[in-house]
OpenMM code with the backbone's topology and positions (N, CA, C; nanometers):
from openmm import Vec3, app, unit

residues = "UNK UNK UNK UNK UNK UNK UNK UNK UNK UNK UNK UNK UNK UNK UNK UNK UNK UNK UNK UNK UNK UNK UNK UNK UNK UNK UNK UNK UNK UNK UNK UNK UNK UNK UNK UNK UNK UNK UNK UNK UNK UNK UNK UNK UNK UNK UNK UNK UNK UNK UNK UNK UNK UNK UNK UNK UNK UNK UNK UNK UNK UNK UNK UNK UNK UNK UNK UNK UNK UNK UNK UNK UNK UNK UNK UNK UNK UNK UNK UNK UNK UNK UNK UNK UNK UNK UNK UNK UNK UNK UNK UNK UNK UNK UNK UNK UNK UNK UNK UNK UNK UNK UNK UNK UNK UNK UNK UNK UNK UNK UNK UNK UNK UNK UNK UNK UNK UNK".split()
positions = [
    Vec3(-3.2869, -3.8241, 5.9053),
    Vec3(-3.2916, -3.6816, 5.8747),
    Vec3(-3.1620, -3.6360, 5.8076),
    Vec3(-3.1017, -3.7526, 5.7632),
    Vec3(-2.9763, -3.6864, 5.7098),
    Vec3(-2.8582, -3.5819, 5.7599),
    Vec3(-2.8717, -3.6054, 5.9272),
    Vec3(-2.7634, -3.5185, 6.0091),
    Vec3(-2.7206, -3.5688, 6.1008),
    Vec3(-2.6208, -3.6405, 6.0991),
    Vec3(-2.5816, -3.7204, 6.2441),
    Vec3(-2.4759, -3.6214, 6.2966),
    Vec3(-2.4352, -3.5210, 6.2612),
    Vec3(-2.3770, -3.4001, 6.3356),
    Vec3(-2.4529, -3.2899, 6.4333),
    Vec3(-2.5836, -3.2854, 6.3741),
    Vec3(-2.6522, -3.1877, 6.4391),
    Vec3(-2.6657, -3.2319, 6.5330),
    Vec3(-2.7250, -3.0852, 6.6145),
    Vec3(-2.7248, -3.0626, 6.7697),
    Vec3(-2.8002, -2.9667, 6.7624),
    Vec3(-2.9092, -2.9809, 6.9032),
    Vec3(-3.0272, -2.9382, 6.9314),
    Vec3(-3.0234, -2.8931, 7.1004),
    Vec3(-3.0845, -2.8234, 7.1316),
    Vec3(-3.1136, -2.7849, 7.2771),
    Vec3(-3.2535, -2.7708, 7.3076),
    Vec3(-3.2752, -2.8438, 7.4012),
    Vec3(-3.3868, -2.9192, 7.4159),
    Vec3(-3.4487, -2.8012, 7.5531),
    Vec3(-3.5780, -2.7372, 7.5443),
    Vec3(-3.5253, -2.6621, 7.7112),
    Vec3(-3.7225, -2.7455, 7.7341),
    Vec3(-3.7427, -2.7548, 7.9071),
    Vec3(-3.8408, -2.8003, 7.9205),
    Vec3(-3.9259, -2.7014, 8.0416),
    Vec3(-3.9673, -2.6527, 7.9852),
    Vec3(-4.0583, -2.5537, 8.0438),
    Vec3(-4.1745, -2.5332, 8.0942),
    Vec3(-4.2797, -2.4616, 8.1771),
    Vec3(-4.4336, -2.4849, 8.2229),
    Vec3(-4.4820, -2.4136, 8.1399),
    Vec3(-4.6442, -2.4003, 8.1705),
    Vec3(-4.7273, -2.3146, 8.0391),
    Vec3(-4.6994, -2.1272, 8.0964),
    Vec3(-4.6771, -2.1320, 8.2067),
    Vec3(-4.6809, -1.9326, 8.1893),
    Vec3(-4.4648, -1.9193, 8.1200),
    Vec3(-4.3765, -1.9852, 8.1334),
    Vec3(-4.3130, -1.9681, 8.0566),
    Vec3(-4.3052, -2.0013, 7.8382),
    Vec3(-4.3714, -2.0675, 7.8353),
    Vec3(-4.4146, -2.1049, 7.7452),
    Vec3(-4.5031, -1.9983, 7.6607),
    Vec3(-4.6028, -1.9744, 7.7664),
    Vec3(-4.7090, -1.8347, 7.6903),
    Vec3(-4.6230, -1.6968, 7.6632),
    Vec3(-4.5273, -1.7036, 7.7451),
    Vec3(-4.4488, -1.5566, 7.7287),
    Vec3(-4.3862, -1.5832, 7.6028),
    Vec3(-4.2705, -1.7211, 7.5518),
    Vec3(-4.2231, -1.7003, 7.3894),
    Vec3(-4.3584, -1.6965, 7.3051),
    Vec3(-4.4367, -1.7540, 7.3508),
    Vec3(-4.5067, -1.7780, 7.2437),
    Vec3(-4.6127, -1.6141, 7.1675),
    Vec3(-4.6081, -1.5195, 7.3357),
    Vec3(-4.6381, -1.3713, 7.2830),
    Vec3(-4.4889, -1.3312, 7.2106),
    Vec3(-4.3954, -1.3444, 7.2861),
    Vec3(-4.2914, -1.2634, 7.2109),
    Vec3(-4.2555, -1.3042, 7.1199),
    Vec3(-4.1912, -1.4259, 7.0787),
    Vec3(-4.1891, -1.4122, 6.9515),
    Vec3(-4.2612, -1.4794, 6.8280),
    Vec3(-4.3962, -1.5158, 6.8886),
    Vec3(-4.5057, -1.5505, 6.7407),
    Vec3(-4.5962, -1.4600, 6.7940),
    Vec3(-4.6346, -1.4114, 6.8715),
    Vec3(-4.7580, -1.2965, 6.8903),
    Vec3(-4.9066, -1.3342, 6.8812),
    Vec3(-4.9005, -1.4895, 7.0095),
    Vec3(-4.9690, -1.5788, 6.9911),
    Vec3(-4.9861, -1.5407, 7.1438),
    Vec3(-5.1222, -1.5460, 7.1826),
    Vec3(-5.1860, -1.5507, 7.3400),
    Vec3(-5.1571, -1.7249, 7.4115),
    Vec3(-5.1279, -1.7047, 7.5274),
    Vec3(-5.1235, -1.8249, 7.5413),
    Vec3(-5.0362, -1.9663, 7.5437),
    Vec3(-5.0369, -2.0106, 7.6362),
    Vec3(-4.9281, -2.1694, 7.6091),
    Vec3(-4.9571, -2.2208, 7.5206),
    Vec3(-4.8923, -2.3137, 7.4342),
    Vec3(-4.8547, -2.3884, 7.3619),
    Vec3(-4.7937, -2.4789, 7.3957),
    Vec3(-4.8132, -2.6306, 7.2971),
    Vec3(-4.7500, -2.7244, 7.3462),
    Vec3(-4.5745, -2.7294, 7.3239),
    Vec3(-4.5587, -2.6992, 7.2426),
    Vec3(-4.4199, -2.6744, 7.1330),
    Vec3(-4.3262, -2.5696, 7.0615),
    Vec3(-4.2723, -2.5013, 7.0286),
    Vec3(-4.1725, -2.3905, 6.9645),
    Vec3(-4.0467, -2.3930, 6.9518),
    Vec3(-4.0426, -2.3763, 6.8605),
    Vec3(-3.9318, -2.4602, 6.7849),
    Vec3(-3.8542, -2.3282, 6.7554),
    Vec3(-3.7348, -2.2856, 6.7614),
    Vec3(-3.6070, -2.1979, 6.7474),
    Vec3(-3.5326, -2.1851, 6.6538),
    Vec3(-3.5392, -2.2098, 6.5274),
    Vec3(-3.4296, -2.2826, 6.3973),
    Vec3(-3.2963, -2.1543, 6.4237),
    Vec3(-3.1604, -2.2556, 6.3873),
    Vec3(-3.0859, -2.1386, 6.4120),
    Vec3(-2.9464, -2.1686, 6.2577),
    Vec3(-3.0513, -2.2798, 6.1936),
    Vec3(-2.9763, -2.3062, 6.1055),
    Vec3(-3.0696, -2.1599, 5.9199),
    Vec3(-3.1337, -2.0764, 6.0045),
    Vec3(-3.1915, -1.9756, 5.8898),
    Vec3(-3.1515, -1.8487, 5.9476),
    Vec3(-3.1447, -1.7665, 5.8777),
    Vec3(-3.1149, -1.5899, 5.8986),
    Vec3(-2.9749, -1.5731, 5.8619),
    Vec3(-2.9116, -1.4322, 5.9158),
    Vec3(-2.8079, -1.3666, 5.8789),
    Vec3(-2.7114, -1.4604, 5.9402),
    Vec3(-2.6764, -1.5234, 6.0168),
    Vec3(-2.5753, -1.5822, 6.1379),
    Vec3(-2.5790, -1.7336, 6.1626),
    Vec3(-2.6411, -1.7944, 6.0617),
    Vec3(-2.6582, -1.9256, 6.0287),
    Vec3(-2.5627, -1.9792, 5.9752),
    Vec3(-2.4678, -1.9159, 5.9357),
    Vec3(-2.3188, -2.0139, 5.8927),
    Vec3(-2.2538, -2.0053, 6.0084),
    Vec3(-2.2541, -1.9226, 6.1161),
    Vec3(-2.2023, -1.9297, 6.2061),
    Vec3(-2.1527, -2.0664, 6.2991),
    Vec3(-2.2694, -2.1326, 6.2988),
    Vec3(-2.2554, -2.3097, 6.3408),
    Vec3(-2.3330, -2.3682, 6.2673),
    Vec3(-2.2901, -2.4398, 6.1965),
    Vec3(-2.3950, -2.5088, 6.0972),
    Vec3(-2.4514, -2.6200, 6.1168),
    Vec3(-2.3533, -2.6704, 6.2418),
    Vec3(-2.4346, -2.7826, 6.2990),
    Vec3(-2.5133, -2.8088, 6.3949),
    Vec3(-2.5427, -2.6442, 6.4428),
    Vec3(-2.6179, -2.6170, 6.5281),
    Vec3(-2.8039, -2.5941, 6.4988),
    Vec3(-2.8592, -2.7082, 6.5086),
    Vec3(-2.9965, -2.6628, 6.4547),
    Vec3(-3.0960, -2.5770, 6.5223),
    Vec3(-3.0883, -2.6126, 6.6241),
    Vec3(-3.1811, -2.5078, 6.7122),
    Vec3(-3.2186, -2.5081, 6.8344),
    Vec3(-3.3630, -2.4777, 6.9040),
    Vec3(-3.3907, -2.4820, 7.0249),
    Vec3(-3.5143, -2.5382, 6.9822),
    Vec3(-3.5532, -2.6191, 7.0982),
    Vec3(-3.6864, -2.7258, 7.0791),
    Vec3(-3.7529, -2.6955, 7.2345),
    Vec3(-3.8427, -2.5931, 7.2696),
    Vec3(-3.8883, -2.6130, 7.3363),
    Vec3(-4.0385, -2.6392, 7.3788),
    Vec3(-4.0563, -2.7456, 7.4894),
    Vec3(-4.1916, -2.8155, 7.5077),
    Vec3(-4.2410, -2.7619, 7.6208),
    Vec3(-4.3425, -2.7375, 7.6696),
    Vec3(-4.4144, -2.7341, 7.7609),
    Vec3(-4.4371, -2.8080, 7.8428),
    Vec3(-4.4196, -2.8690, 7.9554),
    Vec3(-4.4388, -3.0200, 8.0260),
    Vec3(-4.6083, -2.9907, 8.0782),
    Vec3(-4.6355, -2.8912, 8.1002),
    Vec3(-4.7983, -2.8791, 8.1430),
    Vec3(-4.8668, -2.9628, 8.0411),
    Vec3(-4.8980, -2.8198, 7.9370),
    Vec3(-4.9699, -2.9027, 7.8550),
    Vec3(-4.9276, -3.0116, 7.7785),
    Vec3(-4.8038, -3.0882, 7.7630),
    Vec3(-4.7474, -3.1965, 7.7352),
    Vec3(-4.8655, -3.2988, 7.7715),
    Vec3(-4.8429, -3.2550, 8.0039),
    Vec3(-4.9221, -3.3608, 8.0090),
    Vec3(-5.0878, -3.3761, 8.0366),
    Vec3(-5.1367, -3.2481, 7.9829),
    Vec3(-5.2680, -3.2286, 7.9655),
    Vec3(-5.3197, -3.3396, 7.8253),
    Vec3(-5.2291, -3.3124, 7.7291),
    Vec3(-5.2906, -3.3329, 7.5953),
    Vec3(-5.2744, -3.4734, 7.6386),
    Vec3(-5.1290, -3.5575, 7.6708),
    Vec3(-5.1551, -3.6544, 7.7469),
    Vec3(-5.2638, -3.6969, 7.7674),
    Vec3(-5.3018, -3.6724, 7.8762),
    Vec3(-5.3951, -3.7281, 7.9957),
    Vec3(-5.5670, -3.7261, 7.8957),
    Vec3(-5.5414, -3.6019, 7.8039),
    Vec3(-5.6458, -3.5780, 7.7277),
    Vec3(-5.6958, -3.7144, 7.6178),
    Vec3(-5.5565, -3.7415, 7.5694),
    Vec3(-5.5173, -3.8801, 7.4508),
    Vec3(-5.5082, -3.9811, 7.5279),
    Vec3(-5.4973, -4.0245, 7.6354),
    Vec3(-5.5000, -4.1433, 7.7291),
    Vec3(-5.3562, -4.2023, 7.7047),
    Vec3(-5.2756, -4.1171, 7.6661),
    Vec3(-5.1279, -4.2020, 7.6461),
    Vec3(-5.0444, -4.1184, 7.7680),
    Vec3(-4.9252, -4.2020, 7.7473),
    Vec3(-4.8358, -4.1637, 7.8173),
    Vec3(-4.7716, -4.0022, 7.7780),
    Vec3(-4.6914, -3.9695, 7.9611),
    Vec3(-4.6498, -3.8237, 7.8873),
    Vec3(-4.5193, -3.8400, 7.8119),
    Vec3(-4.4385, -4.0170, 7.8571),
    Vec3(-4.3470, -4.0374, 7.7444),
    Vec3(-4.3466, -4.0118, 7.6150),
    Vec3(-4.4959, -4.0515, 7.5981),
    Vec3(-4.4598, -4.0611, 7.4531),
    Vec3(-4.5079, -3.9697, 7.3742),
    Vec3(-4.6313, -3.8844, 7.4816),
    Vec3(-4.6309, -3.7337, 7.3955),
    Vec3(-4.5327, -3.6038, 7.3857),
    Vec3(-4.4567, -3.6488, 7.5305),
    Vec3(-4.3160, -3.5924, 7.4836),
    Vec3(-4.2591, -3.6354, 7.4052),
    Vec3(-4.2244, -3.7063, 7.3217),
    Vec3(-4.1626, -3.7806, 7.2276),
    Vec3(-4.2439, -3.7333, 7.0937),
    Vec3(-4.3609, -3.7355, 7.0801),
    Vec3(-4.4235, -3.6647, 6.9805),
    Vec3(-4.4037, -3.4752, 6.9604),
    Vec3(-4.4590, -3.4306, 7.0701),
    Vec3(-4.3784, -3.3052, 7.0120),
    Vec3(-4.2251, -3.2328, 7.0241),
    Vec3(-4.1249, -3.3444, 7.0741),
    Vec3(-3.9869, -3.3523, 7.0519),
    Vec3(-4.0049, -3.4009, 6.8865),
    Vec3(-4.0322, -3.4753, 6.8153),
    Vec3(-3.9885, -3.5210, 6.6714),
    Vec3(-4.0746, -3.3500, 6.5962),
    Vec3(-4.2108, -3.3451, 6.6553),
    Vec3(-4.3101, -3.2313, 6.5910),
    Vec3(-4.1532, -3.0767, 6.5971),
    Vec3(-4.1027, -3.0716, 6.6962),
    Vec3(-4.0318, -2.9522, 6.6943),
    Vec3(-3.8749, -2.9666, 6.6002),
    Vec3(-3.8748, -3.0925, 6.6006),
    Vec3(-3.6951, -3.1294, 6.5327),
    Vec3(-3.8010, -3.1003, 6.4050),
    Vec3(-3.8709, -3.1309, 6.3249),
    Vec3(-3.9066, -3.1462, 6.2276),
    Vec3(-3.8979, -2.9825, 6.1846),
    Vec3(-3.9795, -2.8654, 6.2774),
    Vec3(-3.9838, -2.7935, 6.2087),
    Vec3(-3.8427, -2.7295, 6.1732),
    Vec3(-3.7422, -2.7281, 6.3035),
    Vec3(-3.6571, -2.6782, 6.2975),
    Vec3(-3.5635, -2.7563, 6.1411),
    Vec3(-3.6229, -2.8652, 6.0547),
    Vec3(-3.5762, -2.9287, 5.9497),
    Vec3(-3.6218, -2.8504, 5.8137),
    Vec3(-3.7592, -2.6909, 5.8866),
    Vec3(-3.7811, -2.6464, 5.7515),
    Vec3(-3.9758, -2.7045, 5.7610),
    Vec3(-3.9936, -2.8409, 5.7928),
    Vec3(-4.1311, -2.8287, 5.7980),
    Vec3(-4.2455, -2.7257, 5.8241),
    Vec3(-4.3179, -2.7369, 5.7691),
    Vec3(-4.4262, -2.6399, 5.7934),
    Vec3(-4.6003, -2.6921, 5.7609),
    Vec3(-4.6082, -2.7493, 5.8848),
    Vec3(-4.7487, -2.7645, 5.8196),
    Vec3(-4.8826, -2.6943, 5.8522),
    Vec3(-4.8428, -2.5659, 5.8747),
    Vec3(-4.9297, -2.4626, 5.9322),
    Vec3(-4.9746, -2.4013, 5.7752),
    Vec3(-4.8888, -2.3639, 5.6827),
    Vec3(-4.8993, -2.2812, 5.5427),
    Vec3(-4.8806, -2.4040, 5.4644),
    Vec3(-4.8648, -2.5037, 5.4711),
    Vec3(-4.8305, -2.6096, 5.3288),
    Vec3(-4.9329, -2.7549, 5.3656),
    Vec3(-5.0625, -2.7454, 5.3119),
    Vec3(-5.1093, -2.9223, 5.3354),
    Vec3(-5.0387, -3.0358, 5.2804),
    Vec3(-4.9525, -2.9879, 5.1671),
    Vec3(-4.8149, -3.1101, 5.1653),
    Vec3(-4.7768, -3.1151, 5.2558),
    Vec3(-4.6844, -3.0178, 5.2950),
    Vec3(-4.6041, -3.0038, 5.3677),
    Vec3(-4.6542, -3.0788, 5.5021),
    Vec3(-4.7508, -3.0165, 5.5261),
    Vec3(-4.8404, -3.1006, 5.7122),
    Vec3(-4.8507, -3.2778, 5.6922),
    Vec3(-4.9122, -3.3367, 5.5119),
    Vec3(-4.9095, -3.4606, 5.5348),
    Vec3(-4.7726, -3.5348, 5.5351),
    Vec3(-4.6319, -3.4483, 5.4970),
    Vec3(-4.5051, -3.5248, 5.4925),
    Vec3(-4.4742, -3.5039, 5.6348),
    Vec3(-4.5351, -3.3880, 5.7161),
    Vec3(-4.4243, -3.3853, 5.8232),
    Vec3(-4.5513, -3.4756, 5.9087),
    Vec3(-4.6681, -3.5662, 5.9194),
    Vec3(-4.7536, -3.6279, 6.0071),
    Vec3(-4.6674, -3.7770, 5.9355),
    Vec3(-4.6042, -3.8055, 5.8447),
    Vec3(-4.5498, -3.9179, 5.8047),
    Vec3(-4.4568, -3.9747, 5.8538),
    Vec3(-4.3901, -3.8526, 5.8224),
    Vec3(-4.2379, -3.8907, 5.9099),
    Vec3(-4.2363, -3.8415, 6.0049),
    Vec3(-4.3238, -3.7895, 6.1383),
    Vec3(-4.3209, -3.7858, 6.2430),
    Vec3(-4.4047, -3.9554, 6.3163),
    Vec3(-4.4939, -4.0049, 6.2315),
    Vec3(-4.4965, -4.1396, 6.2586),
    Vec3(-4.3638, -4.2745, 6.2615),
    Vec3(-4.3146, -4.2339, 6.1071),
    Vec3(-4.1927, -4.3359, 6.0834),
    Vec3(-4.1118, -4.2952, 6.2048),
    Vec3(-4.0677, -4.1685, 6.2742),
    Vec3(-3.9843, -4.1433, 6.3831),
    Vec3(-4.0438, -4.1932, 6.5156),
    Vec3(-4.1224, -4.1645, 6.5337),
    Vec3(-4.1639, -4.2194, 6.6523),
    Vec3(-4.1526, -4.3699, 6.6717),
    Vec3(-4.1441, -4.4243, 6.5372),
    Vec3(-4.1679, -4.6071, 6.5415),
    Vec3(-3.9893, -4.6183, 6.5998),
    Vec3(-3.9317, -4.5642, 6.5408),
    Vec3(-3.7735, -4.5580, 6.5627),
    Vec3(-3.7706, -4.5337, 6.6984),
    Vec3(-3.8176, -4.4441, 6.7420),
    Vec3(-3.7757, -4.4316, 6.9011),
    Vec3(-3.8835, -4.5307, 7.0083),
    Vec3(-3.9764, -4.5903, 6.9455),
    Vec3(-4.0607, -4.6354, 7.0247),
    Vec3(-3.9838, -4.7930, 7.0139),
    Vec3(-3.9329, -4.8455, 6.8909),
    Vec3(-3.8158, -5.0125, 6.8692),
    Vec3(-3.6933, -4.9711, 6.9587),
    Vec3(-3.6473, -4.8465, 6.9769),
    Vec3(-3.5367, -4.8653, 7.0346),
    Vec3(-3.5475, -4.8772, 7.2123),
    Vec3(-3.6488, -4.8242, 7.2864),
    Vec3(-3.7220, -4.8443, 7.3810),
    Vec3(-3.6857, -4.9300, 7.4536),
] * unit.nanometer
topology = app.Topology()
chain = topology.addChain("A")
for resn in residues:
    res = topology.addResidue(resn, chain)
    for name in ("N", "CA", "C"):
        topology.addAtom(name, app.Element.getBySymbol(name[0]), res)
C-alpha cells in the first residue's frame, strides 16, 4: 500500500454499538459488518498525515457472516480488517464498479500476504 508509516486504530465492537455509527454517521439502520473512519481527508488532514484512520469491525456479525461462510472468524476478521484499510486508502466500491473490482483484487493479493505470514 505504499505506507509503512501509517497508523490505524483498530476499535472492535458488538452489533448495537456498531448500529449506532452506522445511524450517526452514514444514516444507515442497523449493524454492519465494517466502517471505516479516514482521517487522512477533510479540513484537518495535514494535521497527522500519518495518521490514516479508524477501522472499525463488528465481532457479532464478523462472526455470523463467519459461521454463515463456514470459515473461520480469523480470517473473516482479517477480511474486513484489509475491506476497511482499503477504504480508508480512498477505495470505493459502493459508487465505482472499477473501483469494487480493484479493491476485491487487492483485498485477495492481501489476504494471501497475511494468510503466508501465518
Amino acid at each position: 500500500m505504499e505506507c509503512p508509516e501509517g497508523e490505524l486504530s483498530i476499535v472492535i465492537v458488538d452489533d448495537p454499538q456498531i448500529a449506532e455509527l452506522n445511524a450517526r454517521y452514514l444514516n444507515r439502520q442497523g449493524p454492519t459488518n465494517v466502517i471505516s473512519f479516514p482521517m487522512r481527508e477533510g479540513e484537518f488532514s495535514d494535521i497527522s498525515p500519518d495518521l490514516l484512520g479508524d477501522v472499525v469491525i463488528s465481532a457479532d456479525t464478523a462472526q455470523k457472516e463467519a459461521d454463515d461462510q463456514e470459515t473461520t472468524l480469523e480470517k473473516r476478521f482479517n477480511e474486513l480488517l484489509i475491506h476497511g484499510i482499503l477504504h480508508l486508502f480512498g477505495y470505493d466500491h459502493e459508487k465505482d464498479e472499477t473501483q469494487a473490482s480493484e479493491m476485491e483484487e487487492k483485498s485477495r493479493a492481501l489476504l494471501e500476504i497475511i494468510e503466508k505470514s501465518t
